[in-house]
C-alpha positions in Angstrom: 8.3 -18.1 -2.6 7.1 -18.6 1.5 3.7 -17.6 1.7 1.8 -16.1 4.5 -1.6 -16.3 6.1 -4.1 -12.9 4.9 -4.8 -12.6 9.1 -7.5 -15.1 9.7 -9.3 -15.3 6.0 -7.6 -18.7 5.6 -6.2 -16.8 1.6 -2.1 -17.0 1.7 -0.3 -14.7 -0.4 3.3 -13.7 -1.1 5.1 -11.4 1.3 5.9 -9.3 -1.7 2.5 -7.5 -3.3 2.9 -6.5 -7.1 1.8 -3.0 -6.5 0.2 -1.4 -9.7 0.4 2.0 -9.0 3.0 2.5 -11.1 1.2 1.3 -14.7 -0.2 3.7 -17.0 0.4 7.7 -16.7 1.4 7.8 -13.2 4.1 5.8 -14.4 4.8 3.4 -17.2 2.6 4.2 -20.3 3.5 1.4 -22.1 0.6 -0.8 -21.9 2.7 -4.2 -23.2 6.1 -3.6 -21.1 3.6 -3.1 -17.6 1.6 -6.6 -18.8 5.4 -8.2 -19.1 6.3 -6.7 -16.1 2.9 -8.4 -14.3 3.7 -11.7 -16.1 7.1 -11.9 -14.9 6.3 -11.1 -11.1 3.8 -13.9 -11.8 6.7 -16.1 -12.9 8.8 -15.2 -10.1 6.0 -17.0 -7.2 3.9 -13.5 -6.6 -0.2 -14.1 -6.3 -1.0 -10.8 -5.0 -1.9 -7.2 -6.7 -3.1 -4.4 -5.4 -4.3 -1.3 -7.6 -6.9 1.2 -7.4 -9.4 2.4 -9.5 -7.8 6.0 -9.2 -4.5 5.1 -10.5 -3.9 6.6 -13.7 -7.8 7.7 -13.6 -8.4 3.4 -13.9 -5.8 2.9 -16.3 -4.2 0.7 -13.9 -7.1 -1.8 -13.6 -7.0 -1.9 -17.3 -4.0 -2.9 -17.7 -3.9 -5.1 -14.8 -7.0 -6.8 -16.3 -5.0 -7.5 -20.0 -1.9 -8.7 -17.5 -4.6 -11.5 -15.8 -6.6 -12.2 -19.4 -6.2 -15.8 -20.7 -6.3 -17.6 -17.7 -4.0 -16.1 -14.9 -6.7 -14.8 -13.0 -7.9 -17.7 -10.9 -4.1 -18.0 -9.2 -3.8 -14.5 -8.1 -5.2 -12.7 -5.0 -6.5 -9.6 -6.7 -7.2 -6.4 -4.6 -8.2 -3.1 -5.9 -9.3 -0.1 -3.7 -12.4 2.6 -3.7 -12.6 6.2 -2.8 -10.8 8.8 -4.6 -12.2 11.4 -6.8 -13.3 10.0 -10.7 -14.8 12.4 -12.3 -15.8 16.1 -11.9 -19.4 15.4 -10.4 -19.4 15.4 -6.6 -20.7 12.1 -6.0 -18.1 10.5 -8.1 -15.5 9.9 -5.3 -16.0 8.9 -1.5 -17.2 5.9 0.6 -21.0 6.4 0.2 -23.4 3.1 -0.4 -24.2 5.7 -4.0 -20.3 5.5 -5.1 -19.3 2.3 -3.9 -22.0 0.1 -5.9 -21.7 2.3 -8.7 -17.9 2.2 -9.0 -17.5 -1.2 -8.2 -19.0 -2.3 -11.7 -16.7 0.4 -13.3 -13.5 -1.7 -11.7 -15.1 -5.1 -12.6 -15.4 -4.1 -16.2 -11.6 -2.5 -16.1 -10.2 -5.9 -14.5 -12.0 -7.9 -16.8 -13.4 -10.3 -13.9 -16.3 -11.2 -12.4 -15.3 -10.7 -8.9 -12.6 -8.5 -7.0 -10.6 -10.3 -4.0 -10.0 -7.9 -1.8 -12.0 -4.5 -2.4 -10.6 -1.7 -0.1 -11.6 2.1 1.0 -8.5 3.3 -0.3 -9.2 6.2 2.7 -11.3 6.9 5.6 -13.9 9.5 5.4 -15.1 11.7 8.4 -18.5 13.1 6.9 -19.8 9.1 5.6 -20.9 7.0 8.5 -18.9 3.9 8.7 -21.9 1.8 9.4 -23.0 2.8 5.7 -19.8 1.9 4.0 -19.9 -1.6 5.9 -23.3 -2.1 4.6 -22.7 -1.6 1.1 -19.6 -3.6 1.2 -21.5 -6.3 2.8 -23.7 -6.6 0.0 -21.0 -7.2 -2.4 -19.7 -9.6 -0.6 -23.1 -11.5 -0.5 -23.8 -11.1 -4.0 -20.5 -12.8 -4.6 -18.9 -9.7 -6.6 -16.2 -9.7 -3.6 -14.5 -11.7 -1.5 -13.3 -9.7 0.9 -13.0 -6.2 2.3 -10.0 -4.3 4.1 -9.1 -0.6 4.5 -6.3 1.9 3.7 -4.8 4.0 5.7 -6.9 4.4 8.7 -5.7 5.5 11.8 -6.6 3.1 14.7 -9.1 4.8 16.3 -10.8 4.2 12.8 -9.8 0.5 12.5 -11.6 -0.2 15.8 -14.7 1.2 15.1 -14.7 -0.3 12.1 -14.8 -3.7 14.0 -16.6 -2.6 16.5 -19.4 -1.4 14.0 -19.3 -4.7 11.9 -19.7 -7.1 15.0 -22.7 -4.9 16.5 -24.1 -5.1 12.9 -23.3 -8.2 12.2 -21.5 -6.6 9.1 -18.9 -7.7 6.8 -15.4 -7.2 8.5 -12.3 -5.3 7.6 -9.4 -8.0 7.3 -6.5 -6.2 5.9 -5.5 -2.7 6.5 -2.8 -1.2 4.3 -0.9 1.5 6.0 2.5 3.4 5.1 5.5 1.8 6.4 8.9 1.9 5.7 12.5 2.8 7.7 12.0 6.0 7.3 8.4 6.3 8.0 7.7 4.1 11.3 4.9 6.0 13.2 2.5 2.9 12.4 5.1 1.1 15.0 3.3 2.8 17.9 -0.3 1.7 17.4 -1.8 0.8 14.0 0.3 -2.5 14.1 0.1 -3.5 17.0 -3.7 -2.8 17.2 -4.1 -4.7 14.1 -2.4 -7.7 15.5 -4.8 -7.6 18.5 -7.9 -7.7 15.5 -6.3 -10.4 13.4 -5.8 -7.8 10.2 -3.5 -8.5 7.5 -1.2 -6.0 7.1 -0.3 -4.9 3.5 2.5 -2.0 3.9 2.7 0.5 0.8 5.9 2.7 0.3 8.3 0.4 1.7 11.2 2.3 0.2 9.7 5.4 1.3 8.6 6.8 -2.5 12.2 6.0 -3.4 14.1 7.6 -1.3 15.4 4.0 0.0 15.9 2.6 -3.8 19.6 3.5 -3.6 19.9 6.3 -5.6 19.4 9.0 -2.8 22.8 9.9 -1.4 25.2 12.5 -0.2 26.3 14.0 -2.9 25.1 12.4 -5.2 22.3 14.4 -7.9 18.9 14.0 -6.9 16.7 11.8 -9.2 13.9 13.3 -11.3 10.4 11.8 -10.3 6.9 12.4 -10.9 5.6 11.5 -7.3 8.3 14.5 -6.4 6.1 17.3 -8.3 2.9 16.0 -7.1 4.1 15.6 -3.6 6.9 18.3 -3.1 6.3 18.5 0.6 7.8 14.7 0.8 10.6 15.2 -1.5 11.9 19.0 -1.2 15.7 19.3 -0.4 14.6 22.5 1.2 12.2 21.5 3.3 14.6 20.3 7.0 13.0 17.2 7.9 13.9 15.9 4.1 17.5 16.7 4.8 17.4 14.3 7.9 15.7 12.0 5.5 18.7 12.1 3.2 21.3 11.8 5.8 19.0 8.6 6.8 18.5 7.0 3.7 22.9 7.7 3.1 23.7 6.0 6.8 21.3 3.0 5.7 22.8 2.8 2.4 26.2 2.4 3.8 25.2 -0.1 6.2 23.1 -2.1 3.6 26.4 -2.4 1.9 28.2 -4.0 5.0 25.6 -6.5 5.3 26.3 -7.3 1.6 22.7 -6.3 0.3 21.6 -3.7 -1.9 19.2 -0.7 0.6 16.5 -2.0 -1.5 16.9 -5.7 -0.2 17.4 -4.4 3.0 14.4 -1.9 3.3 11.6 -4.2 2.1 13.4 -7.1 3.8 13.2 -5.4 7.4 9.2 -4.8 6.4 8.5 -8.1 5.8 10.2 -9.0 9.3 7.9 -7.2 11.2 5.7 -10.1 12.9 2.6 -7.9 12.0 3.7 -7.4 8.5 1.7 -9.9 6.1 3.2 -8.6 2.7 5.2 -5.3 1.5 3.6 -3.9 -1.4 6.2 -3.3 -4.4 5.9 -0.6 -7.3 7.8 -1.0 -10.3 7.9 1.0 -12.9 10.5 -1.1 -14.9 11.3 -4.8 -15.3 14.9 -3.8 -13.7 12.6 -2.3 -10.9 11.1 -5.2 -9.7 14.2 -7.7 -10.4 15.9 -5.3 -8.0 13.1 -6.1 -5.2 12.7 -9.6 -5.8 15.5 -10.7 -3.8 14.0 -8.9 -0.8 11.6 -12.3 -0.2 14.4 -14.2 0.8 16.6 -11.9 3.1 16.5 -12.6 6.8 17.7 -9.7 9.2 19.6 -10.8 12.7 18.9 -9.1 15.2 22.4 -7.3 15.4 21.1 -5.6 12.1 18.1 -4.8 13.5 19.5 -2.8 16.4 22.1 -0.9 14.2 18.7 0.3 12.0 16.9 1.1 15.4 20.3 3.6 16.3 19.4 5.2 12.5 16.0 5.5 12.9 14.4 5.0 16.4 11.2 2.7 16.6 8.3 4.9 16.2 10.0 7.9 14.3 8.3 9.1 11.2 11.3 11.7 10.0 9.3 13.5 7.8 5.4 13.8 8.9 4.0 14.1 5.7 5.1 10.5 4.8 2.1 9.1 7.3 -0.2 9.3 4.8 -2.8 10.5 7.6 -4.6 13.3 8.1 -6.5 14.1 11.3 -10.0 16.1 10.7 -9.9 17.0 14.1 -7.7 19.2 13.4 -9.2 20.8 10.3 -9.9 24.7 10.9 -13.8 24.3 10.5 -13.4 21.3 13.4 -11.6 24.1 15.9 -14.3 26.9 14.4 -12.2 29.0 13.0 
């Protein structure tokens, strides 16, 4: 397994991330088959997980924490993520100093370590001052309970200020970002990757095969899969809705040139992720065993620049099909922010 420089923290990881997202409820109940699932992508040369305390409502870190139990922790970058909603009180969520100190003990306990890797706003948050989020981050940091601190899903505007803020403030700084990136979703093309590589952030790309639309089983035709990201997100998945169709007719062209090239679309789509120059890893969800043998290969797969160009003619550089795979939402254009 090559491994890769986490921007400029001096940490190397795998370009393949064991994403956990898929372990307990969300996705895999089965406590022991997600743990052999964990030890296998162990086996296979991966040091890097990323969950989140809201996966599974912290069943994830749980299981996670069994998966890393009798000595497998000290050989794996370990990365979790704050922010989403825990409980029915209304400071049980968010990125204030209140939640953040309080919740990081909660994922502690759930991981069953004494300290978290990488510890990352899973979101950015319009009404919580930036400045205050740094500060509380920086004082995990200094009281050794994490490593290091990166964001999810901001847009750039909020990635600068972020390092603006912590260099004015002399504040801990964000170094990783995680956006959404994929073939079919490649808005973060156009600015958050290239303003990342200006900062030095590692880049950690979620969805690479688009919530499954690039595993191979979308096609003409073909039956659509049952999945339960498709009934909580129908606006991503809907045959009805247009830009989904162009989606399918994407995901079918790339399918059929995967084949040419002799790979599976799998291979292919995380491949071309991890090619990006800006790309440090792709994070991968499995649900099954089969799942991540399927993406393992990917590590290894190098894309010429003929193939490259033939993916640019599917999808142009830039081109998020569907908008509702960015995974951003802009308060400015909230009703309450245009007073009505």
């Amino acid at each position: 397994m090559e491994y890769r420089a986490l921007g400029r923290t001096g940490v190397t990881v795998s370009p393949l991330c064991l994403g956990a997202m898929m372990f307990g409820k969300w996705g895999n109940p089965d406590h022991d088959d997600s743990v052999a699932i964990i030890h296998r992508a162990l086996d296979a040369g991966i040091n890097f997980i990323d969950t989140a305390d809201v996966y599974s409502r912290g069943e994830s870190e749980e299981i996670v924490g069994k998966a890393l139990a009798g000595g497998r922790r000290d050989g794996v970058v370990l990365a979790t993520k704050v922010h989403g909603e825990m409980g029915e009180g209304p400071n049980q969520r968010g990125n204030s100093r209140r939640w953040i100190i309080r919740e990081v003990e909660n994922s502690l306990r759930r991981l069953k370590t004494d300290w978290i890797d990488l510890y990352q706003i899973h979101r950015p948050e319009a009404d919580t001052d930036i400045e205050e989020t740094l500060s509380a981050l920086t004082d995990l940091v200094r009281s050794g309970k994490v490593r290091y601190i990166g964001s999810s899903t901001f847009p750039p505007s909020a990635i600068v200020e972020a390092q603006w803020v912590s260099r004015e403030r002399r504040l801990e700084r964000f170094v990783s970002e995680q956006p959404p990136y994929s073939l079919l979703a490649r808005a973060v093309e156009s600015d958050v990757l290239p303003t990342c590589a200006r900062h030095d952030i590692g880049v950690i790309a979620w969805s690479p095969l688009a919530g499954g639309w690039l595993s191979g089983r979308y096609r003409s035709g073909a039956e659509l899969p049952a999945s339960t990201r498709a009934a909580r997100i129908p606006e991503r998945f809907d045959q009805t809705v247009p830009a989904n169709q162009r989606k399918l007719e994407a995901a079918d062209a790339l399918g059929a040139l995967a084949e040419q090239a002799g790979m599976s679309l799998i291979e292919l789509a995380i491949a071309w992720v991890i090619n990006h120059p800006a790309v440090t890893a792709a994070i991968i969800g499995p649900r099954t065993i089969e799942h991540l043998e399927s993406a393992l290969p990917a590590a290894a797969v190098k894309l010429d620049a003929a193939l490259l160009d033939r993916i640019d003619e599917i999808v142009r550089p830039g081109l998020t099909i569907n908008p509702a795979d960015d995974g951003y939402g802009n308060p400015a254009l909230e009703a309450r922010a245009r007073r009505r």
